[in-house]
MIRO-846410 format. One record per residue (C-alpha): residue number from 1; x, y, z. Coordinates in steps of 0.02 Angstrom, whole numbers. Layout:
<recs>
REC     n       c1       c2       c3
REC   NUM        X        Y        Z
...
</recs>
This chain:
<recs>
REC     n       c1       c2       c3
REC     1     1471     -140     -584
REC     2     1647      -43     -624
REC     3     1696      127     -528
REC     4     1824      238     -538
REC     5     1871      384     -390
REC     6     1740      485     -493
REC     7     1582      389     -540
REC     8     1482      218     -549
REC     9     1424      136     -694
REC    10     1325      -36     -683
REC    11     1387     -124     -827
REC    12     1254     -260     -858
REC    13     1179     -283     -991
REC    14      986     -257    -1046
REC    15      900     -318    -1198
REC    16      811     -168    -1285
REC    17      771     -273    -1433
REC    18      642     -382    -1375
REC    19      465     -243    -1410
REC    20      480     -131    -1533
REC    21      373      -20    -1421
REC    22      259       -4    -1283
REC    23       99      -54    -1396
REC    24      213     -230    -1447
REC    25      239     -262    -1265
REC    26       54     -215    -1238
REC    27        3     -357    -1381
REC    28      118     -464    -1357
REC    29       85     -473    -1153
REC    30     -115     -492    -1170
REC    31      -77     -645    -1303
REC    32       39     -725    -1179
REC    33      -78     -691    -1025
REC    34     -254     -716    -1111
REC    35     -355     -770     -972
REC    36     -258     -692     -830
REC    37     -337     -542     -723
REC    38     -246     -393     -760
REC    39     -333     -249     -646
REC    40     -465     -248     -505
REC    41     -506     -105     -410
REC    42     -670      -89     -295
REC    43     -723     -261     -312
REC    44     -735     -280     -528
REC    45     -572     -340     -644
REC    46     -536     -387     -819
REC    47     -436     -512     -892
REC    48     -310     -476    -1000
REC    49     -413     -517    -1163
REC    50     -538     -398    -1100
REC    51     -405     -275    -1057
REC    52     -343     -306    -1243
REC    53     -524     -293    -1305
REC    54     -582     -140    -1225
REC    55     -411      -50    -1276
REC    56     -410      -90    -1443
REC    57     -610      -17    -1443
REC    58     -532      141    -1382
REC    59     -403      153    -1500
REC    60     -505      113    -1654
REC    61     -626      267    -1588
REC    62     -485      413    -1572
REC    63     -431      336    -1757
REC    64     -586      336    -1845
REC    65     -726      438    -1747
REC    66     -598      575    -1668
REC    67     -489      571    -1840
REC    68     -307      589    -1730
REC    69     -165      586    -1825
REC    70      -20      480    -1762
REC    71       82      616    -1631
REC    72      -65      686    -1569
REC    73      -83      731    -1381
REC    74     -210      672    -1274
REC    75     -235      734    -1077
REC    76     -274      587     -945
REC    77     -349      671     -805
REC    78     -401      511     -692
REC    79     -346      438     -526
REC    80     -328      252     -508
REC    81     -482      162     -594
REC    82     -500       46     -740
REC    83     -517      144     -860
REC    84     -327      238     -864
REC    85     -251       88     -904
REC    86     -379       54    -1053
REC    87     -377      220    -1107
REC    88     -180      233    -1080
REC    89     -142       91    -1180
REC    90     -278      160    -1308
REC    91     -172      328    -1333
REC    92      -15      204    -1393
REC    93     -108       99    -1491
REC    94     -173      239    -1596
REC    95       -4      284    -1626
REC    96      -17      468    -1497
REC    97       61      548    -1366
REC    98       -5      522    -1169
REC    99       -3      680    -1088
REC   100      -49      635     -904
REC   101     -126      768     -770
REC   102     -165      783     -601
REC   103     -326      764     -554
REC   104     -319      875     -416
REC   105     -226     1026     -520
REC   106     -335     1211     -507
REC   107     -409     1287     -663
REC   108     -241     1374     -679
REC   109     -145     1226     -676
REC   110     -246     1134     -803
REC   111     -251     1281     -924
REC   112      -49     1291     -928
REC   113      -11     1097     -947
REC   114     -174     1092    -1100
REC   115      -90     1236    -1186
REC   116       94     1188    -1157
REC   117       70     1022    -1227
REC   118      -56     1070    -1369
REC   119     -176      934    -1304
REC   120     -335      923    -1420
REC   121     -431      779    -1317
REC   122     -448      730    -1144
REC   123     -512      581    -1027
REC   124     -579      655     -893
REC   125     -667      579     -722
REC   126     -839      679     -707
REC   127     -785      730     -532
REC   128     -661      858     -598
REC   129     -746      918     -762
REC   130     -794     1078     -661
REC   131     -615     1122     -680
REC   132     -612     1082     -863
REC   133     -762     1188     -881
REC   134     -669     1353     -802
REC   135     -540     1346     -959
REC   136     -580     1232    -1091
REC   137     -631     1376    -1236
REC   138     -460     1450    -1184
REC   139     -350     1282    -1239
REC   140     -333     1179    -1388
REC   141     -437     1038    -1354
REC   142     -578      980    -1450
REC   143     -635      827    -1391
REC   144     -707      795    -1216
REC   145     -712      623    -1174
REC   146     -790      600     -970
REC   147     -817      454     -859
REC   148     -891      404     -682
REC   149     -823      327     -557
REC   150     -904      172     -570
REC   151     -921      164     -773
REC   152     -834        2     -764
REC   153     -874     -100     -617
REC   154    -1034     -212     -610
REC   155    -1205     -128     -670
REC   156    -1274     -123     -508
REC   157    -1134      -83     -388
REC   158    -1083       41     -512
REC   159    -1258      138     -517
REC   160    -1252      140     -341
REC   161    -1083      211     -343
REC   162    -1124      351     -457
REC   163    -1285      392     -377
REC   164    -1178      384     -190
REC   165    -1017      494     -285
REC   166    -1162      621     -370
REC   167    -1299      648     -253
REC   168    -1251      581      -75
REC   169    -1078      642      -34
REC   170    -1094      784     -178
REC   171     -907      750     -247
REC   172     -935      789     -429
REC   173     -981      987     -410
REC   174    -1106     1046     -599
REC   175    -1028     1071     -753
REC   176    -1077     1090     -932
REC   177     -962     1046    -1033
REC   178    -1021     1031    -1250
REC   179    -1012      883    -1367
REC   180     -938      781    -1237
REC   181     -940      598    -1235
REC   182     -956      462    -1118
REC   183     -825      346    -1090
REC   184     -940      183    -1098
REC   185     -997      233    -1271
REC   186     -829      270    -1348
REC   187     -803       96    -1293
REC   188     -958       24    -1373
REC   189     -954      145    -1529
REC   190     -761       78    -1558
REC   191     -784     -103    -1545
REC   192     -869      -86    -1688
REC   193     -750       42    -1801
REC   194     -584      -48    -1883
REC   195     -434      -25    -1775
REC   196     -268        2    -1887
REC   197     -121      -54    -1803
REC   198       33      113    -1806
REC   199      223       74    -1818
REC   200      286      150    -1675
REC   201      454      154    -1618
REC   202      591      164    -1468
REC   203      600      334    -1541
REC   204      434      409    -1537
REC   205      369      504    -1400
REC   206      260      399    -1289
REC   207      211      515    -1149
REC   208      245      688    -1073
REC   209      262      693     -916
REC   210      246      846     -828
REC   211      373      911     -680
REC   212      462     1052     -605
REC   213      611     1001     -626
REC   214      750     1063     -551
REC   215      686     1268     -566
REC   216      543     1340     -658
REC   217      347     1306     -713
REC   218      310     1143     -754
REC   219      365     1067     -926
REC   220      316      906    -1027
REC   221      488      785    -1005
REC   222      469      681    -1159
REC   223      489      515    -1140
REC   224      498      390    -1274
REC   225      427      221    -1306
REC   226      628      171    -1304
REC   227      660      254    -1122
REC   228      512      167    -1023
REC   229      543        4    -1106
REC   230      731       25    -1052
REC   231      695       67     -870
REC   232      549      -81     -887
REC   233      709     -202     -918
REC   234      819     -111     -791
REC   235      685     -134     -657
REC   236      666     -318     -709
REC   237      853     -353     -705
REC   238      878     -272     -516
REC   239      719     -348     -435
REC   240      685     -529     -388
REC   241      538     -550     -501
REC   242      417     -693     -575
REC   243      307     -672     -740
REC   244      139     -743     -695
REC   245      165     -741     -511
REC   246      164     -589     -451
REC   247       15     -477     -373
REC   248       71     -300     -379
REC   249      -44     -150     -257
REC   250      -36       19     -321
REC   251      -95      147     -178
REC   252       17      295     -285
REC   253      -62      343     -450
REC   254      -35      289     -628
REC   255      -31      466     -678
REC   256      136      479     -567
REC   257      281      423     -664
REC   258      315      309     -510
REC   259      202      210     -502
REC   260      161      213     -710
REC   261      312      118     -750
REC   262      342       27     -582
REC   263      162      -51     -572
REC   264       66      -14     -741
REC   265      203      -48     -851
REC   266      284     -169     -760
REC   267      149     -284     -712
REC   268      111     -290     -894
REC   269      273     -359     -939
REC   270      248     -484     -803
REC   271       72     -539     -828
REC   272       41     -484     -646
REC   273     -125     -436     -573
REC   274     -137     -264     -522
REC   275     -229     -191     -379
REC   276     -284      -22     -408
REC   277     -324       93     -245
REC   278     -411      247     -293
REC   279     -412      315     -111
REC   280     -262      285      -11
REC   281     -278      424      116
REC   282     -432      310      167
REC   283     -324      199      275
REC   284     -439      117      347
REC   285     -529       66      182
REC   286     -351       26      115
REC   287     -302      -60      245
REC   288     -457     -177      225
REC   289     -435     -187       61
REC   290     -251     -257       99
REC   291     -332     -389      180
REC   292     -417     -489       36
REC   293     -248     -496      -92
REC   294      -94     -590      -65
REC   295       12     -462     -145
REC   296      184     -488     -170
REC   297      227     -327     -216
REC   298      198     -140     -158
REC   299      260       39     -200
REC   300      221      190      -95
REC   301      313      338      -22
REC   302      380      359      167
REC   303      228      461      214
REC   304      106      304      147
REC   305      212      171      232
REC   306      225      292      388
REC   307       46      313      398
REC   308      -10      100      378
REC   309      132       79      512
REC   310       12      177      634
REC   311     -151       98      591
REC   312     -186      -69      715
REC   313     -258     -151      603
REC   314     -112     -161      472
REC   315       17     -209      611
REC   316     -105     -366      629
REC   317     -118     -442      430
REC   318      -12     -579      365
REC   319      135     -516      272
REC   320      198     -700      213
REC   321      161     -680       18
REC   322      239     -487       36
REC   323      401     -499      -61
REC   324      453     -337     -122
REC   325      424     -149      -57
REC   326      507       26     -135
REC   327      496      174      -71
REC   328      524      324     -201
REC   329      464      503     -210
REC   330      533      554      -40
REC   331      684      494       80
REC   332      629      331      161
REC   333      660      379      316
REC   334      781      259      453
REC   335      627      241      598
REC   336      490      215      448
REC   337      587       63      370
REC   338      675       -8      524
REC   339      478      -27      580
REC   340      424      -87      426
REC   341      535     -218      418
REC   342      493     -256      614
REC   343      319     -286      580
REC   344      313     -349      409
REC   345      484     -441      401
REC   346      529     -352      241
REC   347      649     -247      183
REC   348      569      -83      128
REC   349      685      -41      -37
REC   350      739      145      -40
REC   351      717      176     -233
REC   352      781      351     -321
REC   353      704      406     -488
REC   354      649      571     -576
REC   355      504      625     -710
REC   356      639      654     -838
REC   357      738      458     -801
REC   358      592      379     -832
REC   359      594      365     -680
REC   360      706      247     -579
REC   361      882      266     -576
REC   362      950      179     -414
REC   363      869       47     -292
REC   364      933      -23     -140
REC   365     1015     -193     -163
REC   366      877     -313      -99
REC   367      998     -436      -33
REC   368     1065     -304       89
REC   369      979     -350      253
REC   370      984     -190      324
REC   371      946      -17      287
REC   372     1082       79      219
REC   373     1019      284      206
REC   374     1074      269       10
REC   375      961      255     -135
REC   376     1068      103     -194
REC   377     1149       52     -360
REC   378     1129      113     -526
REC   379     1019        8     -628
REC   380     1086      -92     -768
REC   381     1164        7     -903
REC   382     1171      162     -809
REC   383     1312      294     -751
REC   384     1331      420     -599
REC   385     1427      557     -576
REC   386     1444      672     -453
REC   387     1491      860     -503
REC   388     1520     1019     -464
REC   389     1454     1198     -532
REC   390     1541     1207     -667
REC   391     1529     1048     -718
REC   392     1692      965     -648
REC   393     1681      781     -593
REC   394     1717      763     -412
REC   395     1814      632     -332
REC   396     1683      501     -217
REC   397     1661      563      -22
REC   398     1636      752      -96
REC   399     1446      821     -118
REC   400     1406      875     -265
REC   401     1251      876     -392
REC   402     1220      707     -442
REC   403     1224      678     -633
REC   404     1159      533     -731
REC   405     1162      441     -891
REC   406     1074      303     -961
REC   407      934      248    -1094
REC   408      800      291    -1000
REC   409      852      471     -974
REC   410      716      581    -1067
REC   411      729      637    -1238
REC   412      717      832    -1182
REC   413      594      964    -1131
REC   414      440      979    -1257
REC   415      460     1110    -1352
REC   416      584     1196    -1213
REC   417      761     1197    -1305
REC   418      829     1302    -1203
REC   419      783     1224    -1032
REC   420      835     1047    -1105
REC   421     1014     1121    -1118
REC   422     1014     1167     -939
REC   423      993     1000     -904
REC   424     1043      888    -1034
REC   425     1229      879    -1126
REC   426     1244      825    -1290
REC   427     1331      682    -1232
REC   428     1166      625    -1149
REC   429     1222      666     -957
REC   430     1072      752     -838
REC   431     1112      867     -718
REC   432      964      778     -582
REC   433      972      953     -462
REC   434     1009      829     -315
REC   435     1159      838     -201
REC   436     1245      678     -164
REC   437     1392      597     -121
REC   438     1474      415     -216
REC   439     1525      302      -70
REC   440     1668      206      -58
REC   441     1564       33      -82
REC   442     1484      128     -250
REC   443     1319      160     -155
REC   444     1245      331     -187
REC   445     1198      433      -58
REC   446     1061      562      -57
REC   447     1090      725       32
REC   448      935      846      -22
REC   449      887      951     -148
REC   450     1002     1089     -193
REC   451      851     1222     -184
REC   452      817     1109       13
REC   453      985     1155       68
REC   454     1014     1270      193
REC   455     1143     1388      237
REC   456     1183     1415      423
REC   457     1328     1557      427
REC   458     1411     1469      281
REC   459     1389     1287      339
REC   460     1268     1187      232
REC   461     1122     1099      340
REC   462     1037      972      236
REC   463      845      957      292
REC   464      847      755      259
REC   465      972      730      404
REC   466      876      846      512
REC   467      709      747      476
REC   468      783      579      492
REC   469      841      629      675
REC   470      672      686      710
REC   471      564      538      633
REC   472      656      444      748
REC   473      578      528      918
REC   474      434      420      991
REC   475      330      559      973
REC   476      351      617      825
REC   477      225      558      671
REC   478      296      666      534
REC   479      425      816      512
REC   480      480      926      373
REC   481      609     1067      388
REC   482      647     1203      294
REC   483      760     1337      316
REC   484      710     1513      374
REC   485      810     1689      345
REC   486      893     1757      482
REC   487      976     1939      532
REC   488     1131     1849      623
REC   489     1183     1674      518
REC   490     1088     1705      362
REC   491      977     1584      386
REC   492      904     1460      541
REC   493      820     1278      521
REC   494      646     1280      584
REC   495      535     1105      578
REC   496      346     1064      560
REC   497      320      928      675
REC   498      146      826      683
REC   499      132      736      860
REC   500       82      558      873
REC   501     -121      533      929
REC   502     -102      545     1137
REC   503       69      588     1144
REC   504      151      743     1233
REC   505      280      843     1149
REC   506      328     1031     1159
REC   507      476     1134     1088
REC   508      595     1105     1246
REC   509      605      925     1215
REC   510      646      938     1016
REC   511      783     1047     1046
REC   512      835      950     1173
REC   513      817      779     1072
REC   514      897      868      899
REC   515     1057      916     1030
REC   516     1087      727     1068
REC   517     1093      712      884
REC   518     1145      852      780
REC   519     1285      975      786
REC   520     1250     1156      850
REC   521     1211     1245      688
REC   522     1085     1113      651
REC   523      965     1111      796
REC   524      784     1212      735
REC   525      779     1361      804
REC   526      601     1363      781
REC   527      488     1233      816
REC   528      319     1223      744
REC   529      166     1107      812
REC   530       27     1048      672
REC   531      -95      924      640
REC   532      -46      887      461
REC   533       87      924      339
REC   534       68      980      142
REC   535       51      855       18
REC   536       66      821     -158
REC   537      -71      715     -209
REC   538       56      554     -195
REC   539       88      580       -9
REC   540      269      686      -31
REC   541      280      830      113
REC   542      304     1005       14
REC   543      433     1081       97
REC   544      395     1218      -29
REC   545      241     1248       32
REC   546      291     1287      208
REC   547      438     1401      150
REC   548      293     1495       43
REC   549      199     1505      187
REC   550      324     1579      296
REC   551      366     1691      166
REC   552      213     1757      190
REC   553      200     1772      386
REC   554      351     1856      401
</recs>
């Protein structure tokens, strides 16, 4: 690690010789790990041969039957089940692109991310084919590949799990949907075609991933095979981890960059077996399923760890195999991981990251023993910067927009010139949209969003601090806070506050609380009581929802 007054750069070095891309690492991992389990999820698993086996069936089908030339997109639209990661790894071996989408996204949504990315297939979960349905004959795709639920768990617990999904709790609504095929017969249908193996690269586009970014509608960041294997060796370089010993649970979805390269693609590389939760909001079936592993390692976001920390049962497993626990997504806040590490005896990990990084940029140092607010130190082979508007470096201690550079950081925008300049120099730096501020010890610290901050007659209010104040009231379950206009400073802070179960709480005692801790300007000046806060489908709070929504009231 070497710093100057104006940035950080982690020297160490990473070796991004070793695969040639992710389909090498993908053969060369299931060789090494043969008769290892690589997934499980709702009581069924595969080893990695099978994995291998079942992949390569996939593969050989969107060769030969589908006829996809190599750079091809195909759409994932699946939560966590066994059949992303063998349809995933399918998409590389044939030599295309991954396009991954929410399975939650409206018709609207799913319409602009087909189109935008020119997808002509799709892997789709039957439970959201409705959706499909609403736009398909307006996109480009062609093929129509759909699953069930429980395609790939034992025959009978998967009938009954189809039958239960279809007809009991009505969860997959009618759709018709032509020349579609199922998922189980592409599999069968391919093991017998002839795969042939594609040269891919570091420099071929392995996936877009779809974001926001730091303005605008959502756009494919493309990210190559050479970026994810990069930040695959940066995570493995930072973290205290063992090939062939590790058990890894993934409550966040493989569609979310997160927890693609931090579970899927790293567990891979380690011969690990991965535990896939397809429900996570189900505490109390996570919690339970918890109990059976000894997992070692565990990603989430604050809201996820927040929410186990609440459930009795949790507080009472054993937590002796537990190892190592990230938070990304979200600020980790103070009260979550000083808890965590109270009842687990870990150190939750504060971990920073975005779509277009691959993700992860900065973890905490897992040798610290206590928790430091930051998101850490630049991963191997990785700078920071911190800037101002136009551009100038600032000196550490100042705010400014953090800036990064590295080889994991994207490739650019798909087909979005333009918006890739916004972001991206020609000397590779990426303008994240994130305030922070380079300590003196070269930890980075997080301050918000730059579209979160808020102005209080001309004094900037950053809604982090606010929330971290607030998480840490005994009462007080979860908080977001936006900032609202107002006729006298411009604008006000108002918070969403959801009260523990049993607990009293009422607008007196959070000013009063926020007064101990904040100065004047940043106390809410309106307080607002709920039982739940907006989510994004991996547990982050949308502050932008509740600013639309006030919008909207006023």
């Amino acid at each position: 690690m070497s710093s100057t007054d104006s940035y950080v750069v982690n020297n160490a070095t990473i070796n991004l010789d070793e695969f040639q891309s992710l389909t090498d690492l993908f053969d060369k991992k299931c060789r090494q790990f043969a008769a290892c389990p690589a997934y499980t999820n709702m009581g069924s698993s595969f080893t990695y041969t099978e994995w291998e086996a079942k992949t390569t069936a996939f593969a050989a089908y969107l060769q030969q039957q589908l006829k996809l030339p190599k750079g091809e997109r195909v759409a994932l639209m699946m939560p966590n089940i066994l059949q992303y990661p063998i349809a995933l790894f399918g998409v590389w071996k044939a030599g295309l692109i991954a396009v991954n989408v929410n399975p939650l996204y409206t018709a609207r949504e799913l319409k602009h991310q087909l189109i935008d990315a020119q997808a002509t297939t799709i892997v789709i979960l039957e439970n959201f084919a409705s959706v499909l349905e609403e736009v398909v004959h307006e996109t480009p795709v062609q093929h129509i590949i759909t699953t069930e639920l429980g395609d790939l768990l034992s025959a009978v617990k998967g009938a009954v799990i189809n039958f239960a999904v279809k007809h009991i709790k009505h969860m997959v609504p009618k759709f018709h949907l032509q020349n579609r095929v199922d998922f189980k017969h592409v599999l069968k249908d391919g093991a017998h075609l002839k795969y042939t193996p594609v040269n891919s690269t570091h420099d071929d586009v392995a996936l877009l991933q779809y974001t926001g970014g730091t303005t605008g509608v959502a756009k494919g960041a493309m990210l190559s095979h050479g970026n994810m294997l990069a930040n695959l060796e940066q995570i493995k370089n930072f973290l205290p981890i063992e090939e062939g010993k590790e058990i890894f649970m993934t409550p966040l979805p493989l569609y979310h960059i997160f927890a693609l390269t931090a579970n899927c693609i790293l567990s891979l590389a380690l011969g690990a077996l991965n535990v896939l939760i397809t429900n996570p909001r189900d505490i109390r079936a996570f919690v339970k399923e918890l109990s059976k592993y000894p997992y070692t390692l565990i990603t989430g976001v604050n809201t996820l760890y927040n929410a186990l920390l609440n459930n009795k049962e949790f507080c009472q497993l054993d937590f002796s195999h537990l190892r190592i626990v990230i938070g990304g997504g979200m600020a980790v806040q103070k009260a979550v991981a000083e808890k965590w590490q109270s009842i687990t005896k870990t150190r939750l990990l504060t971990g920073y990251g975005l779509t277009e990084t691959s993700p992860v940029v900065a973890v905490e140092n897992p040798d610290d023993p206590t928790f430091t607010g930051t998101i850490g130190l630049p991963l191997a082979a990785t700078a920071v910067t911190v800037r101002d508007e136009n551009g100038t470096i600032l000196p550490r201690g100042e705010r400014g927009e953090l800036c990064v550079k590295g080889p994991q950081v994207m490739t650019g925008y798909w087909n979005k010139p333009d918006e890739t300049a916004q972001v991206l120099s020609a000397d590779g730096w990426l303008r994240t949209g994130d305030i922070a501020i380079i300590e003196p010890n070269d930890y980075i610290r997080l301050v918000d969003r730059k579209k979160d901050m808020i102005l209080v007659s001309g004094f900037n209010v950053y809604p982090n601090e606010v929330e971290d104040v607030l998480a840490m009231h005994p009462a007080v379950q979860e908080v977001a806070c936006i900032g609202v206009p107002d006729e006298h400073s411009g604008e006000v802070v108002k918070v969403f506050i959801v009260k523990k179960p049993g607990m009293e709480l009422d607008e007196k005692e959070i000013r009063h609380y926020c007064k101990e801790n904040l100065t004047g300007y940043k106390i809410p000046r309106h307080v607002e009581f709920r039982d739940s806060l907006p989510k994004s489908n991996v547990g982050k709070i949308l502050r932008r929802e509740l600013r639309d929504e006030t919008q909207t009231k006023d």
